[in-house]
Structures are given as C-alpha cells and as structure tokens.
C-alpha positions in Angstrom: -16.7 -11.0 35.3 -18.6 -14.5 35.5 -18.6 -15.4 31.7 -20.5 -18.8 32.5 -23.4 -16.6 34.2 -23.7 -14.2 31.7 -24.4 -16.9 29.2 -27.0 -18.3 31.3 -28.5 -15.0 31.7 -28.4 -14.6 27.6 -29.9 -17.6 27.1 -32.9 -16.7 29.3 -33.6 -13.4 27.7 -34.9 -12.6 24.7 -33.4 -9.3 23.0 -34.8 -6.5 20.8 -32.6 -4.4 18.6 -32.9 -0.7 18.9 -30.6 0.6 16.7 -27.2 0.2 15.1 -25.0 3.4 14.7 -21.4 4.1 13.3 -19.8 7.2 14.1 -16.4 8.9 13.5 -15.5 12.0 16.0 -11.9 13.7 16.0 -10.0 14.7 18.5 -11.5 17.9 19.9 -15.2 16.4 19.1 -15.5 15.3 22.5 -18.9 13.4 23.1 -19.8 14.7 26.4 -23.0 13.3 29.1 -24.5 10.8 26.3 -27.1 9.5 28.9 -27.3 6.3 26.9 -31.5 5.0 25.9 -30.9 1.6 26.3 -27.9 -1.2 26.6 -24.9 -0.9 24.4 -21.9 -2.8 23.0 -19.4 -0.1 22.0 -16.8 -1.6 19.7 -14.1 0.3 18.2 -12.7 -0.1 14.9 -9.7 2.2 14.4 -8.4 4.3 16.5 -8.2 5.5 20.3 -10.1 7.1 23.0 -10.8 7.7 26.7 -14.2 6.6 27.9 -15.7 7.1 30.6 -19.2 5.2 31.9 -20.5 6.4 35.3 -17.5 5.7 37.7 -16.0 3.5 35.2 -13.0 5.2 33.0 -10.8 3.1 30.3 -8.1 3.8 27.5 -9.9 1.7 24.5 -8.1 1.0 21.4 -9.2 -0.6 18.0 -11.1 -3.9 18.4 -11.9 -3.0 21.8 -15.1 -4.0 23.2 -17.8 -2.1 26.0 -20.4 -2.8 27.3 -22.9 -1.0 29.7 -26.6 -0.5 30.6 -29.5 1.5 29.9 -29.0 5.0 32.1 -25.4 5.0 31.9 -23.7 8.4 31.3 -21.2 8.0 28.7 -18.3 10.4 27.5 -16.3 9.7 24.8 -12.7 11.8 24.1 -10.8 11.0 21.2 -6.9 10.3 22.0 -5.4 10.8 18.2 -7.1 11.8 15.3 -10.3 10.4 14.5 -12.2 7.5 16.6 -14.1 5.4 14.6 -17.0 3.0 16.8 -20.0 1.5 16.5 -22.8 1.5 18.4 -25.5 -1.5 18.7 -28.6 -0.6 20.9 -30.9 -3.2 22.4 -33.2 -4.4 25.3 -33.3 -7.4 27.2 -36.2 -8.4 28.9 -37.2 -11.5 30.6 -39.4 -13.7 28.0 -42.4 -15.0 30.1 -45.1 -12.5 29.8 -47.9 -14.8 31.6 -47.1 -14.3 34.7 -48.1 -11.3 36.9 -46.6 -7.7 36.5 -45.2 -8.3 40.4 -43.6 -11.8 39.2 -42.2 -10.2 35.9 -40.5 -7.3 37.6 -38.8 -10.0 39.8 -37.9 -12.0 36.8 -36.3 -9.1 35.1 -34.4 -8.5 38.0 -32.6 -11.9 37.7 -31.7 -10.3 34.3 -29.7 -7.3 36.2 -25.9 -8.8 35.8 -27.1 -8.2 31.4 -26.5 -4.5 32.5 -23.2 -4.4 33.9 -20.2 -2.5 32.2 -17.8 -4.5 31.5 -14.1 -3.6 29.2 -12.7 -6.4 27.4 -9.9 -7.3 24.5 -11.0 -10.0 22.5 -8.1 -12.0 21.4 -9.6 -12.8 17.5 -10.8 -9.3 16.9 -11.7 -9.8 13.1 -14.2 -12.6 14.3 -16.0 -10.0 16.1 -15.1 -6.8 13.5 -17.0 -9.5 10.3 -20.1 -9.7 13.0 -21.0 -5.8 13.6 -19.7 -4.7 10.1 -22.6 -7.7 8.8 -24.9 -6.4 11.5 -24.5 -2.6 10.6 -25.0 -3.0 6.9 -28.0 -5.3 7.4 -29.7 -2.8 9.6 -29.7 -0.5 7.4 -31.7 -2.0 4.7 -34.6 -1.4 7.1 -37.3 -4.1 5.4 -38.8 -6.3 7.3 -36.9 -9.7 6.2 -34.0 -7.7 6.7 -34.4 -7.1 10.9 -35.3 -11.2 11.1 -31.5 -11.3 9.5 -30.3 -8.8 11.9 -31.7 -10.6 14.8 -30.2 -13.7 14.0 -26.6 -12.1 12.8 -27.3 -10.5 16.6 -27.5 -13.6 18.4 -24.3 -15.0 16.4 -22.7 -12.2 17.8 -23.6 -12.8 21.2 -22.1 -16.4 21.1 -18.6 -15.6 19.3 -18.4 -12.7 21.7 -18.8 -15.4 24.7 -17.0 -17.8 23.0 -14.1 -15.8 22.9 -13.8 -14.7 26.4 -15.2 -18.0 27.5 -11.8 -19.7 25.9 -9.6 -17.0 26.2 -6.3 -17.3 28.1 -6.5 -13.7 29.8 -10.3 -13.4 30.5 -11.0 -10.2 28.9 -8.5 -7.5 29.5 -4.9 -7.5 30.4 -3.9 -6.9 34.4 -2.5 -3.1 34.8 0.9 -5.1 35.3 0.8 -6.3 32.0 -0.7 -3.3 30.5 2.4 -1.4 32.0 4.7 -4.0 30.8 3.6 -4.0 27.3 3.4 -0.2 27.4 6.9 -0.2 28.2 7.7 -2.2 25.9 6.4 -0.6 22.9 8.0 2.6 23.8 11.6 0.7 24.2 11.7 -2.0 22.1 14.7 -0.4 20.2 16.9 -0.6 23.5 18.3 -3.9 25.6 15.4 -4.8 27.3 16.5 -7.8 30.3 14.5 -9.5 32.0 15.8 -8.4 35.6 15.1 -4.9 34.2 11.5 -5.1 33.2 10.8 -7.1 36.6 12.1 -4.4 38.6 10.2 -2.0 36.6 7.0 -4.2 37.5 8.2 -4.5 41.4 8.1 -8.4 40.9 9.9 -11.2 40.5 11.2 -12.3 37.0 9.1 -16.1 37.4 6.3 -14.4 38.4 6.2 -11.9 35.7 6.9 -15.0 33.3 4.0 -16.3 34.7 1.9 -13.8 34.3 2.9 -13.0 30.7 2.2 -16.6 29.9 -0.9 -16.6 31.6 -2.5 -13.5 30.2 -0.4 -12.8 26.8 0.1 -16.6 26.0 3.7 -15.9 25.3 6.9 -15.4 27.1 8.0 -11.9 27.6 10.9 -12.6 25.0 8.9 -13.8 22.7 6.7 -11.1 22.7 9.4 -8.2 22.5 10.8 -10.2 19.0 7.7 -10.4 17.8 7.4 -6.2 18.1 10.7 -6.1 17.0 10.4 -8.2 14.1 7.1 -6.6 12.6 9.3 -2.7 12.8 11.5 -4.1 11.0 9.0 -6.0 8.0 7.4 -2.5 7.8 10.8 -1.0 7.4 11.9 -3.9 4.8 8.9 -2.6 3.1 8.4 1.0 3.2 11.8 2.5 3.3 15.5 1.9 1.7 17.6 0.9 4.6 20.0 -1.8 4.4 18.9 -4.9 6.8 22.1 -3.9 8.7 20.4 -1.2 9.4 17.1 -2.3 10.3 18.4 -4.5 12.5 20.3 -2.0 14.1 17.4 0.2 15.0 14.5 -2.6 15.7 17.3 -3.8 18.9 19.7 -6.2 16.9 23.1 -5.0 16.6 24.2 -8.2 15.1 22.9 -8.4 11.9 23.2 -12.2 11.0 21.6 -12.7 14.4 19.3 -10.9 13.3 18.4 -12.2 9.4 18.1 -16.1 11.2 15.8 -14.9 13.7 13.4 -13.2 10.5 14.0 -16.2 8.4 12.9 -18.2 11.2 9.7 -16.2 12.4 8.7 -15.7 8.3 10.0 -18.3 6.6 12.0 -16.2 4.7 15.1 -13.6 4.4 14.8 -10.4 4.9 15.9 -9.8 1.5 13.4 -12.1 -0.2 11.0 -11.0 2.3 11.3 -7.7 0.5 11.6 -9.1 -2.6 8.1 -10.3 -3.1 6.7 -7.2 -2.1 4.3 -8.3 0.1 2.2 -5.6 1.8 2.6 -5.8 5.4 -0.8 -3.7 6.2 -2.8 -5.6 4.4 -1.8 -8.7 7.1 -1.6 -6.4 10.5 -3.9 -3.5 9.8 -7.2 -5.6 8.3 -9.4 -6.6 11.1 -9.9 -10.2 9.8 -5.8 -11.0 10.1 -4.7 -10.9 13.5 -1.4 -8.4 14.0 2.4 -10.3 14.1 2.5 -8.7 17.6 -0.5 -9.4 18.7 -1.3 -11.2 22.6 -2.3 -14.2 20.0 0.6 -16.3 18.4 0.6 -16.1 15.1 0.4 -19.1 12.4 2.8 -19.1 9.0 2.3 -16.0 7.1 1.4 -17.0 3.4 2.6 -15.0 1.0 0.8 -16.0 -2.2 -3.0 -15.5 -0.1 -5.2 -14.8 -3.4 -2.2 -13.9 -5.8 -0.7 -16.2 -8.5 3.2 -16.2 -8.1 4.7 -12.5 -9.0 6.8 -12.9 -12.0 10.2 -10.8 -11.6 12.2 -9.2 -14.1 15.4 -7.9 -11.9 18.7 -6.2 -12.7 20.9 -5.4 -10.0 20.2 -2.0 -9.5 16.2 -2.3 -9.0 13.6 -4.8 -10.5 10.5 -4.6 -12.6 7.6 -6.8 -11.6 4.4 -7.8 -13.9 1.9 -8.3 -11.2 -0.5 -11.1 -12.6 -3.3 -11.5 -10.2 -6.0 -14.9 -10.2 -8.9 -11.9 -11.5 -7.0 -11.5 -15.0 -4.9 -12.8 -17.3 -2.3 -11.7 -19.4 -3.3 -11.1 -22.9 -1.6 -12.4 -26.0 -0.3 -9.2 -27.3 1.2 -8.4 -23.8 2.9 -12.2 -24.2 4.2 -11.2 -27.6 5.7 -8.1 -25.5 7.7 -10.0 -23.2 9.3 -12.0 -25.9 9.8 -9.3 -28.3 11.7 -7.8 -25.1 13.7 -10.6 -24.3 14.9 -10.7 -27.7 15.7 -7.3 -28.5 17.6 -7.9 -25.3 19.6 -10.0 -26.4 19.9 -9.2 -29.7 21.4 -5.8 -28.5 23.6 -6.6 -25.0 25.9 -4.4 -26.1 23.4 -1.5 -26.1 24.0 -0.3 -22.8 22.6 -1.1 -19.0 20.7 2.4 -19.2 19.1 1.6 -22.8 18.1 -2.0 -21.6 16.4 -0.1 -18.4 14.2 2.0 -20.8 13.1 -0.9 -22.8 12.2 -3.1 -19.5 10.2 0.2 -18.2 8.1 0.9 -21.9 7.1 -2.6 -21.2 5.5 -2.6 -18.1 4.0 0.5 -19.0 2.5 -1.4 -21.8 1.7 -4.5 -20.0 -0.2 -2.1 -17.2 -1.8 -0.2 -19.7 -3.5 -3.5 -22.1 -7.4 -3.5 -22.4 -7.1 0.1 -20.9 -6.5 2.1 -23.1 -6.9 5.5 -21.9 -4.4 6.0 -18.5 -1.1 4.0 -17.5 -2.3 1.8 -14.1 -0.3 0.2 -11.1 -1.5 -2.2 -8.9 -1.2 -0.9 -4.9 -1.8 -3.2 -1.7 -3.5 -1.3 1.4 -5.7 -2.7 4.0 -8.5 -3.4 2.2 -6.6 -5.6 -0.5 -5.2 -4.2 -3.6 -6.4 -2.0 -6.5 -5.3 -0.8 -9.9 -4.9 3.1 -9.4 -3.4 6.0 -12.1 0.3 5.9 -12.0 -0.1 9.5 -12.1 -3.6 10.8 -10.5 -4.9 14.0 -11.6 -8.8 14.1 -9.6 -7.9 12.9 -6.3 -10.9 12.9 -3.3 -9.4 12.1 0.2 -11.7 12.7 3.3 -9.0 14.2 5.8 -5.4 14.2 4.4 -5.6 17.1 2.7 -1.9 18.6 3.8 -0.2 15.2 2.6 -1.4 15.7 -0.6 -1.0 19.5 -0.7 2.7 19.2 0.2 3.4 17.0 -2.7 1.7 19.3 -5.5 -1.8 17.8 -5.4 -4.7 19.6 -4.4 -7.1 17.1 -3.9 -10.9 18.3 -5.8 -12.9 17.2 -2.8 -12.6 16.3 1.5 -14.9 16.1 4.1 -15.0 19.4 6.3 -12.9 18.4 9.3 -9.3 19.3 7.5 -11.0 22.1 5.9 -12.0 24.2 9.2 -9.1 22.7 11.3 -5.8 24.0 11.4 -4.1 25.9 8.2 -5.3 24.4 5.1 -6.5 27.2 2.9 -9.4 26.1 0.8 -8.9 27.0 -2.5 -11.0 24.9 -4.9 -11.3 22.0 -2.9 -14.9 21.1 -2.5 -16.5 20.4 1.0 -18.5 17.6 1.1 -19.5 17.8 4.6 -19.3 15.7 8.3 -19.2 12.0 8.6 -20.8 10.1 6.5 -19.7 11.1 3.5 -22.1 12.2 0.6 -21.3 9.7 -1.9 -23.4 11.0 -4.6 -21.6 14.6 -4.0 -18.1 12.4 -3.7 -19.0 11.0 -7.5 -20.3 14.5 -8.9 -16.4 15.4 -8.1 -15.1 12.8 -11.0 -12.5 12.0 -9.2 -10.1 9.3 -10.9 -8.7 7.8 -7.3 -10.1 8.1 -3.5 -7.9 8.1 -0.7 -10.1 7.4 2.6 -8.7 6.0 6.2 -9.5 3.1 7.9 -12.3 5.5 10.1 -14.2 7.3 7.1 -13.9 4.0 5.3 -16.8 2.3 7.0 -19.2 5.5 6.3 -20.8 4.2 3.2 -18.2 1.0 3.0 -15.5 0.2 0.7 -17.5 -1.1 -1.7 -19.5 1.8 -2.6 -16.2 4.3 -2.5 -14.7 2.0 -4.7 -17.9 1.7 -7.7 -17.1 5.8 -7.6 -13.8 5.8 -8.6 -10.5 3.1 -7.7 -10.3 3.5 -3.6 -7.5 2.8 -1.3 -7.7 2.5 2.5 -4.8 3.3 4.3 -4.2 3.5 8.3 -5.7 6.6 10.1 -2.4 7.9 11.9 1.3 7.5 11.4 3.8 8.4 14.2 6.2 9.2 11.5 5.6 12.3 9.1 8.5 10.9 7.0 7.1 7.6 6.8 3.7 8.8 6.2 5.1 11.5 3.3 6.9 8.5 1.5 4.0 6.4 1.8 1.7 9.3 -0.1 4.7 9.8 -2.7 4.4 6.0 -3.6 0.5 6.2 -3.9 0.6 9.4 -6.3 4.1 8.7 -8.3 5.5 11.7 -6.3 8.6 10.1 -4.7 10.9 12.6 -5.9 8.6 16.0 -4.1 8.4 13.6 -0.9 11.8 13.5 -0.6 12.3 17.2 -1.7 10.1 18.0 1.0 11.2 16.1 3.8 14.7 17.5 3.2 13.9 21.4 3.3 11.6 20.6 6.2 14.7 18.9 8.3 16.9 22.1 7.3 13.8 24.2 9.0 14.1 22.0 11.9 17.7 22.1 12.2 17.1 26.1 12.1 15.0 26.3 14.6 16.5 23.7 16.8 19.7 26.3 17.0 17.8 29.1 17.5 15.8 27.6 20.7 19.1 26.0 21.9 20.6 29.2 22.2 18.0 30.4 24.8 16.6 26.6 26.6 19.0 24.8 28.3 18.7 21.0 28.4 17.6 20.9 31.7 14.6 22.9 30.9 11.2 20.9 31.0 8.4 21.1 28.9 4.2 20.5 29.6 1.5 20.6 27.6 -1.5 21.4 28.9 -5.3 21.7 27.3 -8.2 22.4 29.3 -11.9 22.1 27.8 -14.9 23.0 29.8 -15.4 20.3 32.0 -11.7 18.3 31.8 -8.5 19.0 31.7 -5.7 17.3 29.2 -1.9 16.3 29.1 -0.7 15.9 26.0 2.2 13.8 24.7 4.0 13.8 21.7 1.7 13.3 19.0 0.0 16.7 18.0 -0.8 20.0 20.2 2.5 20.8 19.6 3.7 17.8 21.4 5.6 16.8 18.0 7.2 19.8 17.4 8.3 20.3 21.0 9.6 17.0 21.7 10.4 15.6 18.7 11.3 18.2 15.9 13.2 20.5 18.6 14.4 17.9 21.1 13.3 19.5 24.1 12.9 18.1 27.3 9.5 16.7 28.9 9.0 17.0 32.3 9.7 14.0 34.5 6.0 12.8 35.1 4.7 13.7 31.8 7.7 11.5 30.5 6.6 8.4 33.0 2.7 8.9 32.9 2.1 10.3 29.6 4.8 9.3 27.1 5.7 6.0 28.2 2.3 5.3 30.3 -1.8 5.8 28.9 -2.5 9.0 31.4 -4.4 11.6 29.3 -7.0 12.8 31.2 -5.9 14.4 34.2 -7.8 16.4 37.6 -7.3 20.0 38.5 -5.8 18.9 41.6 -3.2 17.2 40.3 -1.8 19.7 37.4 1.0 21.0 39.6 2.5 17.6 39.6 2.8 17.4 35.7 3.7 21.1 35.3 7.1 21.8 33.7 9.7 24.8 33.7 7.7 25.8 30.5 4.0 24.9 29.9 2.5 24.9 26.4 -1.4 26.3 27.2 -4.4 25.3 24.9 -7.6 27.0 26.4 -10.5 25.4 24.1 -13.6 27.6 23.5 -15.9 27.9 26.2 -13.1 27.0 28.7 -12.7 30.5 29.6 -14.4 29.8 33.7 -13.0 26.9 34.3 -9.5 28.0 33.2 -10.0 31.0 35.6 -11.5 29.0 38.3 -8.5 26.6 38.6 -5.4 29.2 37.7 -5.0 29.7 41.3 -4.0 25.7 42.0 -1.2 26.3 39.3 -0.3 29.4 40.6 3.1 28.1 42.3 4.1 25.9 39.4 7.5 27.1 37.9 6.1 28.1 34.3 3.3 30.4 36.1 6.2 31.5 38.5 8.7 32.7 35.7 5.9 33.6 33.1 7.0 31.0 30.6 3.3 29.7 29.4 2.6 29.9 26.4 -0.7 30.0 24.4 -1.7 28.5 21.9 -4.7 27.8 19.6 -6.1 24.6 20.2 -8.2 24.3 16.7 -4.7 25.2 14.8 -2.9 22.4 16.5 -5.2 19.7 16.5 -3.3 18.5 13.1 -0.3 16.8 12.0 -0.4 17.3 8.5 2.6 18.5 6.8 1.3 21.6 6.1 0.2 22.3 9.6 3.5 21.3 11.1 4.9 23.9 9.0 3.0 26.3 10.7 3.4 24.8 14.1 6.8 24.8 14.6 6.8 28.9 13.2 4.3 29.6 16.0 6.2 27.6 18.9 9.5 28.9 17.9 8.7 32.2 17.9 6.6 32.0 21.2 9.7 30.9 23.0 12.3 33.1 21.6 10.1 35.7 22.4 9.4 35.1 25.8 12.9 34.0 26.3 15.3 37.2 24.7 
C-alpha cells in the first residue's frame, strides 16, 4: 500500500460521518454477509477473530486495524470468547461540486484507491485506541456542536493513523515469515530456541531472517524472545507463589542467576523487589494507552511509582503488610496515631510472640483501610483500568460473563448479561438477566450491587466511568489460557483464596481420574480432531474451548499432526470441505451447530475415508454447551468427553 498516495487522496476529499458503532459478539455469534453501507475502519479492541472482506481473509487481533469500501461483504467469526470492535462509517467524496455531473464522476474516481481494503498493525496502538474511544463517546451525544467535534476528532484520526504507518519500520502488517516466526515463538518460548533452528523452520538463512526481524520487528530475534520470556515470568512474580528459581526454570532459563541479571537489567530491578512493590503488571501490558513489554515496539524504562506516592511497607519474614497511600488521599491523624500506637505496643511487648505481633499488624490495616468509611473493610486492587478500592469481602457482586468463576468460589453473582446465562451449564438460580450487549446500566444499578466485575470487551458498552458511578468496577482481561491462573486471580478479587485453591485441587484429582480411565482404552499414538461445522463454514479447533482443553490439555491426548502444525502452533481456524480429510484424526470430536444439518450431510461423503469415520470413533457434541471455559462448564465437559470415549471405546 502507497501510504504517501493515500494521504494525498485524504487531503483532497472531504469526509462525512455516518455512524460510529461498538459491538461485542462471542464466539458462535458469527456475523455473516454484512454487505457493508458505506466505507469502514474496523478496529478491534480486545480480543480475536477471522474476517473476511470479499476475497480478502485475515486473523485480527486487539489493536488491529481494517479498512474497506462501501459494497464490501464482510463476515466476522469470533476466535475465543468475545470480540470486542468498533465500527466508524463514512463517505468520501470529491469536494468541487461546480463542475459538471460528467467531471465530478471523473473526479471521484481519482478518489477510488480511499476504498481499498487494506490490514494493518499499528505499532503505538493506544495512540489510535484514545482516538476512536474519543470519537465513539462524542458521537453519541448527538447535538449539533457535538458532530463539528466529531469531525475534527475524525480528521485527527486520519493523520495519527498515517502518521503511524507513514514512520513505521514494518509498513503495516508483519510478512507471513514473521508472522510464522513469532507464532512459533510464542508457542515455545519455554524451550531452547537457536537461531539455526528457527531459520530452518523459516527455510532461510539465519542473516536474512536477522534482517528481516530487524527490519519489520525493530529488534533482533533474541531480543525479542527475552522480551516474551521476561514478561511470563513478571506475570508469574506477580500472580502466583513460585520461587524465581522456578520462574526461571519454566520461562526458558535454567540458570537462575542468569536469569535475575537479565530481569534486573530489562526492569531495573530484582525479581524479588520487582515483586515486592507490587506493581500490577496488567495495568502496563493490557491498557491500550501502554504499549505491551513484548510488543514489535522497544520498550522505554518501566516506572514504577506512575501516579502513586511511594508504598510504605511493614514486612516480617514470612509475608508483609502494605498501607497503600495513593496522591488522591491522605492518611488521617487518627490512622497516624495507629501506626505509632502499633509500633510501640510492639515493642513494648517483643516477647509476645511472632503470631500475636501478626494479629496486631493485621487489626491495623484493617483499620487504616477502613478510616472515613465507616461501614465495610476496603482493599485497594490494580486491573487494567487503574486501581480501585473494592470490599475485602463482597457480598452483591454484578459481572457481565464470568458467572462460573464466581460460582465455583461460593458467589453467586445478583446480576450478568445473558450470554453465560443461555450458554453452557450455568443454572440460573436468582441471578438476574440483564440482557445482550450493551449493558442496561440503570437495570445494572437497580441490582445494588457493592462491586462490578466487567472484561475488557463489555467494558466499553457504557464505559468505565459510568460502571464505576454504579458501584466500585474492576476491568480485568477477557480470556486466560490458564483456568488455574484465572481461578487465583478471582480468589484475590473476592478474598476467596483459600476455595480457589480447594477447588483447583479436587478438580486436578478429577483429572487425574479421568486421565487413567482414558489411558486405559487410547494409546498414545491415537490422534485427536476437533471439528465444528456451521451452515456455511467449517471449523478446527485448538485447544482453547470445544473441548479442545479438556482433550488436549486436562487428558493429555494426542492432536493430530496437522492440526498440531496449522492449528496449535499456526493461525488456521477456518478451514474448506475439501481439505477436512487432511486435518482428520484417529478420533474426531464433531460439533454440528444448529441449522448445519445440510451442509453436514452434503459434505459427510468427502470425510468418508478418514480414519475416525472408518472406525466409528466420532463423537458428538453440543456446540452451545462447549462454547465455555468457565470452571463450572469444564466440570461438565470433561464428564461428557470422558464418557463419550469410554463408551465408544469398551
């Protein structure tokens, strides 16, 4: 794409904004022929999806960026969980209306390269994120004064947009060397990855692939893998209780002190202090405006006092207490008087006992959290959209889709939009349904609840700012590839640490169950597909949800060789009729949607020969029950797919 002639084109047209949409669809909510009314810029701001324009398919991820022209058939298939995009409709037309209709439609024409699709990744996505997010919410004031600001906020759009690709080092996005490269990357980071190894995986030479990383990545490939590397291991510093010899051990560094200099070096810190301060490492990758510490854009110093005074630390050895005193208050005299009265009973009394010294340190933080409150004790939690003050201990709790996180822990949330509700195994009970995206906030407030739990998608329905005048709000990432992480993470927001664990425990002694029980009739050689075919396309899945978790990850069973390459460790999703057989495993897990009924029957007969059709080892399951991957519906899950193969396999 010629950048420099699309910003000549732009600045001889003059533009008229249509419309500006947001829209959250989950996986299974396919939007299907959209035959779009006018131009679009499709930009996505959490999560993934195929998407196909006319001829043109693409694999677009958050911060992505498309756009096409008016007439353009558009389908949209979410990849994980829920897609989150925004939509921003508008016309271009030539701005000389003086001269004849003949000259004008030849004058427009020279406009024609405004309606090309093009897919691109801009390297400072936040830049871009500020501009629609501005753009949406002033568009939907819908006064007058209010559509001159939209115009404007438009064209400021327009010019960091081309700014961006105009300056970038990779032009938009990555080669499909790269992309393979990076792909494989991700998936093996954990191993010894050479040099000589990811070239020959590439079919190049190791100077041109260094080449080509620098030229399109703006880093060495060695650079980049530590930089993966070392984020893992700051989310594991902060979200579970392994030793740093163990985090280095399973983020690729066997040698621990190796290891600790390389963090030190990248952060400016230990990995120890790094932990220490407590600093919330999704706050700095996950928000839009901060640019990920693995990004394709090197990263600058990370600064671990952004916004916060200096946290004050009160530490023993076994475990620490921390008065968190942001620059929005200040601590009151009484709570002053607290710390002192504690330091000298403290001392007054060393000889009290480690355990007694413990409760006194804990009474006053309670107190401290609890001063000018009065009613409930408080704790202060970072998440993506900064950090909030929520009950140590909530009682009314709204979330819009993790229903079976909360549900496993003891909390049944009093309100979530419908999608959990309908899908998979949650039962109702007294949970009210507030409906579809967007959220009814007034119906959301009429619930009382005391804290809202809303992901990064159903955030931008109504914005955080209004969720959060309802009741204290937290915005937390819309899909984990860890259940365990994801469980502790939810046991830290609700003060349920102790079920969490509980939870995770019985659940590993299910697994462990039926991983024996399978064992005993699968050999290891045995390969597994999943398969899902909806009226007009036809799916692989990997190991995410559709049972792909509980097949290869919970029972450790084997996926078959080009699902493994393509699927697992590649971006193939979407696949043809044709090509089925290829993918197409000793066993095949089968997920007809509804109204797939024909199109199953009229392709049967091209996977006829396939070894799972051969030795009648498919399996069916229902596609609405195992769009989840909630606790509660893994439960379920891996019930259902154990039995199915036993069964077909005494």
């Amino acid at each position: 794409m010629n950048w420099n002639e699309q910003i000549k084109l732009w600045n001889r047209a003059t533009v008229r904004i249509l419309d500006i949409r947001h829209h959250v669809i989950c996986d299974g909510q396919d939007l299907c022929n959209y035959k779009l009314p006018a131009n679009v810029f499709l930009f996505v701001s959490s999560g993934n999806a195929f998407v196909r324009i006319d001829e043109h398919k693409c694999y677009v991820k958050q911060h992505h960026l498309v756009h096409t022209g008016k007439g353009s058939e558009m389908d949209i298939m979410p990849a994980r969980n829920a897609f989150s995009y925004y939509l921003i409709y508008f016309k271009v037309s030539n701005p000389d209306v003086t001269v004849s209709p003949f000259a004008k439609q030849s004058a427009n024409q020279l406009l024609e390269p405004l309606h090309l699709f093009y897919h691109v990744v801009p390297q400072e996505p936040g830049v871009l994120y500020n501009h629609i997010r501005g753009l949406y919410e002033e568009w939907g004031k819908c006064d007058e004064l209010s559509k001159i600001r939209t115009k404007s906020l438009f064209y400021e759009f327009i010019y960091e947009l081309f700014n961006l690709l105009q300056n970038s080092t990779d032009k938009g996005r990555p080669s499909k060397l790269i992309t393979n490269a990076l792909n494989y990357i991700h998936k093996n980071y954990k191993e010894v990855i050479t040099m000589e190894q990811l070239a020959d995986l590439l079919g190049c030479s190791v100077s041109y692939m260094h080449r080509l990383f620098k030229a399109e990545i703006g880093k060495s490939p060695n650079d980049y893998i530590m930089g993966i590397r070392l984020e893992q291991a700051s989310q594991l510093l902060l979200t579970s209780q392994l030793s740093v010899g163990e985090i280095a051990l399973s983020t690729g560094y066997p040698d621990m002190y190796y290891f600790s200099r390389l963090f030190k070096k990248h952060f400016g810190v230990s990995p120890l202090h790094f932990r220490e301060r407590r600093i919330d490492h999704q706050g700095l990758h996950l928000n839009p405006s901060k640019s990920s510490l693995f990004s394709i854009v090197p990263t600058s110093s990370l600064s671990y006092n952004e916004g916060t005074k200096e946290i004050e630390n009160l530490s023993q050895s076994e475990g620490e207490i921390q008065l968190f005193i942001t620059n929005r208050t200040k601590p009151t005299l009484t709570s002053l008087l607290l710390v002192c009265l504690s330091i000298f009973i403290s001392g007054c009394q060393a000889d009290s006992g480690k355990a007694s010294s413990e409760n006194e340190r804990n009474n006053l933080v309670t107190a401290v959290s609890s001063e000018g409150k009065g009613t409930s004790e408080t704790k202060t939690y970072k998440h993506i959209d900064g950090e909030t003050e929520i009950p140590l201990e909530p009682k009314r709790v709204f979330t819009d889709v993790k229903v079976g996180q909360l549900m496993a822990l003891g909390v049944e949330p009093v309100g979530s939009s419908s999608y959990p509700l309908q899908t998979g195994f949650i039962a109702e009970n007294d949970i009210e349904d507030v409906g579809i995206f967007p959220l009814n906030l007034e119906k959301v407030a009429s619930l009382e609840p005391d804290l809202i739990i809303l992901t990064e998608a159903w955030r931008d329905g109504g914005g955080y700012e209004a969720f959060s005048k309802i009741a204290p709000t937290i915005v937390i990432p819309n899909h984990s590839d860890s259940l365990t992480d994801e469980l502790h993470m939810f046991g830290d927001i609700l003060g349920k640490e102790e079920e969490s664990e509980r939870w995770l425990a019985e659940f590993q002694k299910k697994v462990d169950v039926a991983k024996e029980k399978v064992k005993a009739v699968i050999s290891e050689e045995e390969t597994f597909t999943i398969l899902n075919v909806r009226p007009e396309n036809f799916f692989i899945y990997d190991d995410v949800n559709m049972g792909g978790n509980i097949i290869y990850k919970y029972l450790g069973l084997t996926p078959q060789e080009k699902v493994q390459a393509d699927v697992l460790n590649g971006e193939v999703w979407e696949v043809s009729a044709e090509v089925i057989p290829e993918y197409i495993g000793d066993h095949l897990l089968l997920a007809n949607n509804k109204g797939a009924e024909e199109t199953f029957k009229e392709n049967k007969k091209l996977w006829a020969n396939t070894a799972a059709f051969q030795n009648d080892t498919v399996y069916e399951i229902d596609f609405d029950q195992f769009l989840l991957n909630d606790p509660i519906s893994v439960l379920h899950q891996l019930d259902i797919i154990t039995e199915l193969i036993l069964e077909n396999n005494r």
